[in-house]
C-alpha positions as CSV (number, residue, x, y, z in Angstrom):
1,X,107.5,137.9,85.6
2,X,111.1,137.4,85.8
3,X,112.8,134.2,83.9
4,X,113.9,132.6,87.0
5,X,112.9,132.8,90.7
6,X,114.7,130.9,93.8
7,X,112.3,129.3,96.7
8,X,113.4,129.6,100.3
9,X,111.1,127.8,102.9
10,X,111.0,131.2,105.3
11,X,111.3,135.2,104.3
12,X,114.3,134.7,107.0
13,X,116.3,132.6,104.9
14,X,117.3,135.4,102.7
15,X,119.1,137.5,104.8
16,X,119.3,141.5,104.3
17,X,123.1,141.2,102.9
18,X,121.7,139.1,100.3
19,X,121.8,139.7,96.5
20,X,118.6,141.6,95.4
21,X,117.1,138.3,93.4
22,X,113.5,137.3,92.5
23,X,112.9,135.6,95.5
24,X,109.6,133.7,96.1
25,X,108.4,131.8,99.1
26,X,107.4,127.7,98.5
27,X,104.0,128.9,100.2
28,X,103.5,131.2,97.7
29,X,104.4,129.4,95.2
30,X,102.7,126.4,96.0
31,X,99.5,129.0,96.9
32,X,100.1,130.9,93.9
33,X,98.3,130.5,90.4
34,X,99.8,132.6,88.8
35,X,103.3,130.9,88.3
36,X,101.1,127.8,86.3
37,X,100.7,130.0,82.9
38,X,104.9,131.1,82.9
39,X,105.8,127.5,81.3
40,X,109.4,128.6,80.7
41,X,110.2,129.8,84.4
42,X,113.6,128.4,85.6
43,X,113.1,127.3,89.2
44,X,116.1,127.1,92.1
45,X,114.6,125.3,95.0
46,X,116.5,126.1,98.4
47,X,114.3,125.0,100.7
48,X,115.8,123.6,104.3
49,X,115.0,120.4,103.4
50,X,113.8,118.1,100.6
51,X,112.5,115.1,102.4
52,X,109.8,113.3,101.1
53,X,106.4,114.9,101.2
54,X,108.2,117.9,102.4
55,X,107.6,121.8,101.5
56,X,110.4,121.5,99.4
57,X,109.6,118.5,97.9
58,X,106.4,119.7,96.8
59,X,108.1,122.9,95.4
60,X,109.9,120.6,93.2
61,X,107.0,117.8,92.1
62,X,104.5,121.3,91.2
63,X,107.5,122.6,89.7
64,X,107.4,120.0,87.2
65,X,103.6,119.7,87.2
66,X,103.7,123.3,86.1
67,X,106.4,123.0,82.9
68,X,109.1,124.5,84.9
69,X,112.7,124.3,84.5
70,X,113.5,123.3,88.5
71,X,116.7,121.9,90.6
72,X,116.9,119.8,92.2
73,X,113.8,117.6,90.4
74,X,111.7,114.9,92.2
75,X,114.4,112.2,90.7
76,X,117.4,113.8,91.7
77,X,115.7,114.0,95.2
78,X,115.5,110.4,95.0
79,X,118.4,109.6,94.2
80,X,120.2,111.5,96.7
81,X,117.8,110.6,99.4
82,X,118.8,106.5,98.9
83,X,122.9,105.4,98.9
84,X,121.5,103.1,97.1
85,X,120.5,104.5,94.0
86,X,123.3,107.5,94.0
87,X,126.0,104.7,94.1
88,X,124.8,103.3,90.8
89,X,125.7,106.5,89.5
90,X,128.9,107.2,90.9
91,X,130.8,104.7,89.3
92,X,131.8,106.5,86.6
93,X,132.4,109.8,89.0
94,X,134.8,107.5,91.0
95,X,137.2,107.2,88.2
96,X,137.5,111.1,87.7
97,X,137.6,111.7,91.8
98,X,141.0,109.6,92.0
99,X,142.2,111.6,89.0
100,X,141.6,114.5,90.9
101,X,142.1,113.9,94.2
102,X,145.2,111.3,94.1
103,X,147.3,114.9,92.6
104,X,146.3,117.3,95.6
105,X,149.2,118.6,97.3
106,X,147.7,121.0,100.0
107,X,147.2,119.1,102.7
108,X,144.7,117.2,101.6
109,X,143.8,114.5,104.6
110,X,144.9,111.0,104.2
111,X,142.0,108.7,104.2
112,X,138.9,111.5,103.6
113,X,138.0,114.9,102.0
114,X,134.7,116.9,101.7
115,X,134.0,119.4,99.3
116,X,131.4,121.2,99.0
117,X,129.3,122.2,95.7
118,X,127.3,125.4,94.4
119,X,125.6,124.7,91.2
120,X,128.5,123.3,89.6
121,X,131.5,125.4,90.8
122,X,133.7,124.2,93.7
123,X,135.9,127.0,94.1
124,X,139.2,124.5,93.6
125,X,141.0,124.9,90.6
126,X,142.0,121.6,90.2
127,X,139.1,119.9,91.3
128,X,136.6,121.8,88.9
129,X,136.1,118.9,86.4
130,X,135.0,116.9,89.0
131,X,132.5,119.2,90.6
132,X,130.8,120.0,87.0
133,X,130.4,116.2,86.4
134,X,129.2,115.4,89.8
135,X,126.6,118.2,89.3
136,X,125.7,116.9,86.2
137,X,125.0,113.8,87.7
138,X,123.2,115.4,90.5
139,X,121.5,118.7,90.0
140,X,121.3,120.5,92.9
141,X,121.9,124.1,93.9
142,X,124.4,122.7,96.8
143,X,126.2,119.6,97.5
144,X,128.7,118.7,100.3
145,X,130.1,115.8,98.6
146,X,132.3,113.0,100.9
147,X,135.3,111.3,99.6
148,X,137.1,107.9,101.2
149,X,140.2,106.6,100.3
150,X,139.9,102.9,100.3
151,X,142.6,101.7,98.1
152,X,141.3,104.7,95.7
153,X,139.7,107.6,96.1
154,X,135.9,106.8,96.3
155,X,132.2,109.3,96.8
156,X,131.2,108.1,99.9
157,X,128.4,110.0,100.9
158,X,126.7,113.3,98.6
159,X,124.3,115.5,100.5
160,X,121.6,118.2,99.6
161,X,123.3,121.3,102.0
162,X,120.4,124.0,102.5
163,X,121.7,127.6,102.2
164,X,121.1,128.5,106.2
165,X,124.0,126.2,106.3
166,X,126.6,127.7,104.3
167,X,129.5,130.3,106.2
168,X,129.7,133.7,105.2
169,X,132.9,132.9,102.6
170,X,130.8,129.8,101.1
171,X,127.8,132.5,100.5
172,X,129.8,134.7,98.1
173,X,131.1,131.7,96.7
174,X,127.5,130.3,96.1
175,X,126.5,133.5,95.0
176,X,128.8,134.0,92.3
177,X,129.0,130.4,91.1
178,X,124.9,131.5,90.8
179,X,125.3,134.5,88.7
180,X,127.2,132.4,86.2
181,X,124.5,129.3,86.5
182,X,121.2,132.1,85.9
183,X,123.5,133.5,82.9
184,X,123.6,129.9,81.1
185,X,120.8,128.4,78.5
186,X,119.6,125.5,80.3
187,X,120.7,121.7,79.3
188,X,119.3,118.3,80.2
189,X,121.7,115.6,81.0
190,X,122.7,112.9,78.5
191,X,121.0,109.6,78.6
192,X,123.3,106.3,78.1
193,X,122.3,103.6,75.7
194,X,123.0,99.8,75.9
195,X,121.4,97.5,73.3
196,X,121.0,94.2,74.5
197,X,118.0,91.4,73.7
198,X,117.3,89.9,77.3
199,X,114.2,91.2,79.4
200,X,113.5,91.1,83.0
201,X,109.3,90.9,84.6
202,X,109.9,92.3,88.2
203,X,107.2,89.9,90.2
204,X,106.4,89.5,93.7
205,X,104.5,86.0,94.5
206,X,103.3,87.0,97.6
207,X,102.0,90.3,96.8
208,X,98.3,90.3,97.8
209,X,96.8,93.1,94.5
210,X,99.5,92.4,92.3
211,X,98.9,94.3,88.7
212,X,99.3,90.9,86.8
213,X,98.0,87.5,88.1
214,X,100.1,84.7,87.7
215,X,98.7,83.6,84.6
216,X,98.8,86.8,82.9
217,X,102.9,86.7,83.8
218,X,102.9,83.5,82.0
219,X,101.4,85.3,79.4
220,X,104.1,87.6,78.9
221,X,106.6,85.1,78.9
222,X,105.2,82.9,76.3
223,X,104.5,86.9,73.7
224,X,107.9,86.9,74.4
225,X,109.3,84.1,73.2
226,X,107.1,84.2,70.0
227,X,108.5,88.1,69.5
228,X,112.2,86.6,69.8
229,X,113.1,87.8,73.7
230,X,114.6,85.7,76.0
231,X,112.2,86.3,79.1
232,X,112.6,85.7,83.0
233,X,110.8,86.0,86.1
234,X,112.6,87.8,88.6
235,X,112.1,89.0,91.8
236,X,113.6,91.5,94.2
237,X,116.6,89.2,95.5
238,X,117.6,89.8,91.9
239,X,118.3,93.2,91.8
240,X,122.6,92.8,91.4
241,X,122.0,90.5,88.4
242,X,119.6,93.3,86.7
243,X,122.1,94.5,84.2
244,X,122.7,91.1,82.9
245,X,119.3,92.2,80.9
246,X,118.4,94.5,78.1
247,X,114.8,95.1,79.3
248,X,112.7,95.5,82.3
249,X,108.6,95.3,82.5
250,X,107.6,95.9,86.1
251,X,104.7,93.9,87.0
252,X,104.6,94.8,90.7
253,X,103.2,97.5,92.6
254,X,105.3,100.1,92.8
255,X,106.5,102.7,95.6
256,X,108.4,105.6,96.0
257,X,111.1,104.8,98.4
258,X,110.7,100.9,97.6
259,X,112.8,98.2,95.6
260,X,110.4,98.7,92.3
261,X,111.9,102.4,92.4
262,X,115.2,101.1,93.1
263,X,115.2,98.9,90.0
264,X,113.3,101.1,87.6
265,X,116.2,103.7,88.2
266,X,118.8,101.0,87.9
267,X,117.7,99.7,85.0
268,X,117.3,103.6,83.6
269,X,120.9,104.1,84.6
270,X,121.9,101.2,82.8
271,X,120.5,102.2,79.1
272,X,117.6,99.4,79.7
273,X,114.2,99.5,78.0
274,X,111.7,99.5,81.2
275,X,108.2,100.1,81.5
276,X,108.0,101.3,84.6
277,X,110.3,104.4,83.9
278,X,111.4,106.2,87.1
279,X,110.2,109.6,85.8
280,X,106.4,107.8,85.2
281,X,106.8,106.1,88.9
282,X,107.8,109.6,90.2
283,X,105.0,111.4,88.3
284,X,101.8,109.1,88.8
285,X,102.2,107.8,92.4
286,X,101.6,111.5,94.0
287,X,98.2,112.4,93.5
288,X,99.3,116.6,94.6
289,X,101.6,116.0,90.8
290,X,98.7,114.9,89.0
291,X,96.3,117.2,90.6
292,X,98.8,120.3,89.1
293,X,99.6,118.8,86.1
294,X,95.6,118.1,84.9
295,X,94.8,121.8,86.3
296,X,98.1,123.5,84.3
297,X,96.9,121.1,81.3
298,X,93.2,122.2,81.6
299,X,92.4,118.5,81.7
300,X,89.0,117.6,83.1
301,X,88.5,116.4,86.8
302,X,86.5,116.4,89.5
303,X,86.9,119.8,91.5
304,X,90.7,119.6,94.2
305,X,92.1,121.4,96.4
306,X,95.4,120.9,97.4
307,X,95.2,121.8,101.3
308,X,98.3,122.0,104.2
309,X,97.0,122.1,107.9
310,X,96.8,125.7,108.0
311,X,94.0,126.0,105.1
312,X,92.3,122.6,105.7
313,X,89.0,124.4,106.0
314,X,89.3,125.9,102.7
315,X,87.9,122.5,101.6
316,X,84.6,122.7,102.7
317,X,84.3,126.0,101.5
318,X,85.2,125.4,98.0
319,X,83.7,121.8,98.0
320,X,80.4,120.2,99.0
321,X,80.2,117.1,101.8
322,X,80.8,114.8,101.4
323,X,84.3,115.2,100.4
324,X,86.9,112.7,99.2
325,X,90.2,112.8,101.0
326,X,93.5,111.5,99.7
327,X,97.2,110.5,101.0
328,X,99.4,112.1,98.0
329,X,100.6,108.4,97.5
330,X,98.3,105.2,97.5
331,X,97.1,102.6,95.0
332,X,94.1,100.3,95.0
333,X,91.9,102.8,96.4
334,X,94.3,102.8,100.0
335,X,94.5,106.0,101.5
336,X,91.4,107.5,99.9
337,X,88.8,108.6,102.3
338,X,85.0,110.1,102.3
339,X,84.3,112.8,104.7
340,X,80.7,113.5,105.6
341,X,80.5,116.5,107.8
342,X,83.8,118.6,109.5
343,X,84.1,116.5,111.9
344,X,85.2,113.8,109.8
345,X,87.5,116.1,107.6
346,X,89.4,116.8,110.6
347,X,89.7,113.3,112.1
348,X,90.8,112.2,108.6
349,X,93.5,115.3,108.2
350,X,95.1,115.3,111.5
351,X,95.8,111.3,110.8
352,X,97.0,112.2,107.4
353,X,98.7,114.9,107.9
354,X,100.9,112.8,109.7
355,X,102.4,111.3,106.5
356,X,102.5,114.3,104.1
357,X,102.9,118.0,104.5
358,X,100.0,118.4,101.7
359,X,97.0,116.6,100.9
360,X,94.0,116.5,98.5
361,X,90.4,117.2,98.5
362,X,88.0,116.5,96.0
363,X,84.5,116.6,95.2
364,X,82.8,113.4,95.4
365,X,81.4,112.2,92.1
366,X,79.6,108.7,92.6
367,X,79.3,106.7,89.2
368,X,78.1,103.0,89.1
369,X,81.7,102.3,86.8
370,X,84.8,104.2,86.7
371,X,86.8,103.8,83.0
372,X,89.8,102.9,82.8
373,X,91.3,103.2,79.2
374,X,95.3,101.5,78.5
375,X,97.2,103.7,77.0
376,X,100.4,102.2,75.7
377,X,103.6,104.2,74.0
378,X,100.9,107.2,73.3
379,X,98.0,104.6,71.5
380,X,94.9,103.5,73.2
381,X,95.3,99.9,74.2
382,X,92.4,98.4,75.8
383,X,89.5,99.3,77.6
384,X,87.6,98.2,80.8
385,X,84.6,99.2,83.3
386,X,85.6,98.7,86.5
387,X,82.1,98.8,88.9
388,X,82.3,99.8,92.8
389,X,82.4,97.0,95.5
390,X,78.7,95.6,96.5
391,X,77.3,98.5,98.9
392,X,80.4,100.4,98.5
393,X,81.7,104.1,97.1
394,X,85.5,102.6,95.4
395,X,86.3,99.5,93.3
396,X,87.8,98.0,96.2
397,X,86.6,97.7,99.5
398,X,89.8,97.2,102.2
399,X,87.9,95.9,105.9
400,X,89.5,96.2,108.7
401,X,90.4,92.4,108.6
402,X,93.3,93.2,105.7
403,X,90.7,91.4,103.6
404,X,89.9,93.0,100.3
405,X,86.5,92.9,98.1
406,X,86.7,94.2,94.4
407,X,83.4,94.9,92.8
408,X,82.8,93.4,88.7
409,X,84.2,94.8,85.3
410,X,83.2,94.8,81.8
411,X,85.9,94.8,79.4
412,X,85.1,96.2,76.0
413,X,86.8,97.6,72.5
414,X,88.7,100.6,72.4
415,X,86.7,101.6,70.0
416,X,83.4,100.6,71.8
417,X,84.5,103.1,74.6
418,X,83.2,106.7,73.8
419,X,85.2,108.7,72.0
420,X,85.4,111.6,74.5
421,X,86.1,108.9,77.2
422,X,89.1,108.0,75.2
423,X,90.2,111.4,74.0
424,X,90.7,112.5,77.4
425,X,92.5,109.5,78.3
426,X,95.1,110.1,76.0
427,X,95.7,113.4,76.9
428,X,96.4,112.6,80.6
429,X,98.5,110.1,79.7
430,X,100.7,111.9,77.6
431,X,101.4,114.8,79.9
432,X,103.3,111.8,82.1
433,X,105.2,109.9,79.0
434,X,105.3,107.5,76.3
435,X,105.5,104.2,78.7
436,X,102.0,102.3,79.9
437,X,99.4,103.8,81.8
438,X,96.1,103.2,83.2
439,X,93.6,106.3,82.9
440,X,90.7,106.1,85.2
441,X,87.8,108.8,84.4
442,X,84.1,109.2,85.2
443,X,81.3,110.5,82.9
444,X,79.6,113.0,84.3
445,X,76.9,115.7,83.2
446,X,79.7,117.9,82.6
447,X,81.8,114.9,80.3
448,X,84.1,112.6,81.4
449,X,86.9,113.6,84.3
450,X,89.7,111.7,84.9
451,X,90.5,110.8,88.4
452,X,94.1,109.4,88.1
453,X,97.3,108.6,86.2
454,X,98.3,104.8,87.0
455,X,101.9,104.0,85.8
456,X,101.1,100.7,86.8
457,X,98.1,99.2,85.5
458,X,96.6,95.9,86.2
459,X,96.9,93.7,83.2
460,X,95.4,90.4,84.6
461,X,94.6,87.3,82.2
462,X,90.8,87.0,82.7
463,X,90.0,91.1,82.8
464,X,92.0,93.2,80.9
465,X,92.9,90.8,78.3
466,X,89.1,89.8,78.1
467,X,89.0,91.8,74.3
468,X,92.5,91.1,72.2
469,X,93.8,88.2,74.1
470,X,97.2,87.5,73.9
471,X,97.6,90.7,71.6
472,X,97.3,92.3,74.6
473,X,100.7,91.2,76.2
474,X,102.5,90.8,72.7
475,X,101.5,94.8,72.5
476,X,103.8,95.7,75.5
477,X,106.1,93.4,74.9
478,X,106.4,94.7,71.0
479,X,106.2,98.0,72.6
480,X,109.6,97.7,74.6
481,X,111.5,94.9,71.5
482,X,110.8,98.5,69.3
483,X,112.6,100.6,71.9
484,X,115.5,98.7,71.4
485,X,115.5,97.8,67.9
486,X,115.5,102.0,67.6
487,X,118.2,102.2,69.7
488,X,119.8,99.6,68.0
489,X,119.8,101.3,64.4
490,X,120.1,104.6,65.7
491,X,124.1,103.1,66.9
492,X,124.1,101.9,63.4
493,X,124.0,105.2,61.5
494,X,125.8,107.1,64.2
495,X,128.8,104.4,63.2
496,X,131.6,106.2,60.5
């Protein structure tokens, strides 16, 4: 298999004048096994679009799930997909547009200017610098990049631009500005540091499942305090004073496409400690990223398919009824549904389908419990058994009403959980990262299976705290005061 292939939505979009490349359609390569074992494939994504829960977008998110090397990646999707988010990283890239721009004597139009981007290379001299940096910043094979003059030059507005939209001079000039990308060893960007003593708990009062219950917040305040931190309570009306704090610990649901997103990536962008990262948000809210990453990792779960509307019935030929049904994105059992017969599979699809290009199927494992093993900076951390809803397949039941019924747990020692439970656990959760997770898993005949990946897991005074107690919240507050204090003394030697 080659060492790079480039995804195009349609056999069309690579027209017969083209360069003779390994190209690969996303169907394929969504479709395809066979790209799962290559872990050091270097992917190039031009699909017409990246929107979320687009074809493309799920090029990039299995991309990832896979071990591949892939522009643009989910985040940089994000990022360019909100003004938002990209502006809080075009600060710096302001500076070095001015530079550039303020010296242009070719006609360059008084109060705007648009240049456009191929991986890196702009095809102006003298604007070069600026072009690497911005891709740096923004990885992705093509960018029309707009620039305002407002006093100073200024990036007003930076776009994904699909190849079907390039001329015939911008083609050559994307194609050579490829040859030189492909012929490069592949770097990562650098991440900033700052090394502060301050931390921020993102909360929403009004939220109706929040993943820590008042008391549990006051919790973290007072571990805190005894672990030397000056804590707040903050909410999202607070997002411009964010940097004013060396830490973040999101205890609020969080979204794709939402403010919790907004201010994980801010506070990533800003050298902060923060638990949720953006790269955990990206990786455990879409169920279609999990469902790759377990299968590439050859970690245990129920049978899934991962179906578009063209292969729906591939489901009930691969998976007995009744069948479980999933949105890619949902929390607190939402968007999880139970098919019985056909029928219902393609009642449930069509409304779906709506939302999301793909979608899951899985076989339907009843247990009286689910687990649901912590796992904190790579450790085990605590360990409940959450029991379905009276007369009811999920934890929580949602009626019709907007009212909610959650069924019992048992919280227990880690070390009272069995050890395969636990093992498996871990394993998930370090395929997403080193932050805090949730791992839920069933036992079955066949061993335990883990059903999802929660970056956000409830750690409610009462429940989860049931075994260590306060230990529990000076344990993820320790976790994040260690980040720093790493940070801290790596600065110290790196000082002449």
């Amino acid at each position: 298999m080659a060492e790079h292939i480039l995804l195009v939505e349609q056999p069309s979009d690579w027209k017969p004048g083209f360069p003779r490349l390994p190209v690969v359609t996303a169907r394929d390569y969504l479709a395809s096994g066979d790209y799962s074992a290559h872990r050091q494939l270097r992917v190039i994504n031009l699909c017409r679009s990246y929107r979320y829960l687009s074809i493309g977008y799920y090029c990039s998110l299995l991309a990832e799930a896979r071990g591949h090397k892939v522009i643009p990646t989910v985040r940089t999707i994000q990022d360019l997909s909100s003004r938002d988010i990209y502006n809080l990283s075009t600060e710096e890239l302001n500076a070095q547009a001015q530079k550039s721009l303020a010296r242009r004597k070719d006609g360059l139009v008084p109060t705007a200017y648009e240049l456009t981007i191929f991986v890196g290379h702009c095809g102006v001299k003298e604007l070069e610098p600026l072009a690497r940096q911005i891709f740096e910043a923004f990885r992705c094979p093509i960018l029309r990049v707009e620039f305002r003059l407002h006093g100073t030059w200024r990036i007003g507005a930076i776009k994904a631009l699909p190849i079907d939209g390039l001329t015939a001079e911008q083609e050559d000039e994307f194609f050579a500005a490829l040859e030189r990308y492909l012929s490069q060893r592949w770097r990562q960007p650098r991440a900033r540091l700052t090394y502060k003593y301050d931390l921020a708990i993102l909360h929403d009062p009004a939220e109706e499942l929040p993943p820590s219950n008042p008391k549990a917040l006051q919790r973290f305040v007072r571990a805190g305090k005894t672990l030397g931190l000056n804590v707040e309570l903050i909410q999202r009306k607070d997002y411009g004073r964010l940097a004013e704090y060396d830490a973040l610990l999101i205890r609020e649901t969080t979204q794709i496409g939402h403010h919790t997103f907004r201010f994980a990536k801010k506070a990533d962008s800003e050298g902060m400690a923060v638990i949720d990262d953006p790269d955990s948000i990206l990786r455990c809210t879409n169920k279609v990223y999990l469902a790759e990453l377990l299968e590439a990792n050859r970690v245990p779960r129920p049978k899934t398919l991962i179906l578009r509307r063209e292969t729906l019935l591939d489901a009930e030929a691969e998976i007995d009824y009744p069948i479980v049904v999933k949105i890619p994105e949902g929390s607190f059992s939402r968007g999880v549904f139970k098919a019985a017969d056909r029928t219902e599979l393609q009642r449930i699809a069509a409304k779906l389908f709506k939302q999301s290009d793909l979608i899951l199927a899985q076989e339907y494992l009843y247990t009286e419990f689910d687990w649901r093993i912590g796992i904190l900076g790579r450790r085990p951390l605590y360990a409940c058994k959450y029991f379905m809803s009276e007369a009811h397949w999920q934890i929580v039941r949602h009626d019709g009403d907007g009212h909610h019924e959650e069924g019992l747990f048992e919280t227990v020692s880690v070390v009272a959980a069995p050890a395969a439970v636990v093992r498996t656990a871990l394993k998930a959760a370090n395929l997403i990262g080193n932050g805090l997770y949730g791992v839920d898993l069933k036992v079955t005949d066949r061993g335990p299976v883990v059903i999802e990946v929660n970056d956000n897991p409830n750690l409610d005074a009462g429940v989860e705290d049931k075994v260590l107690g306060d230990d529990l919240y000076r344990a993820v507050i320790g976790e994040l005061v260690a980040r720093l204090d790493r940070r801290r003394s790596s600065v110290g030697r790196s000082r002449p």
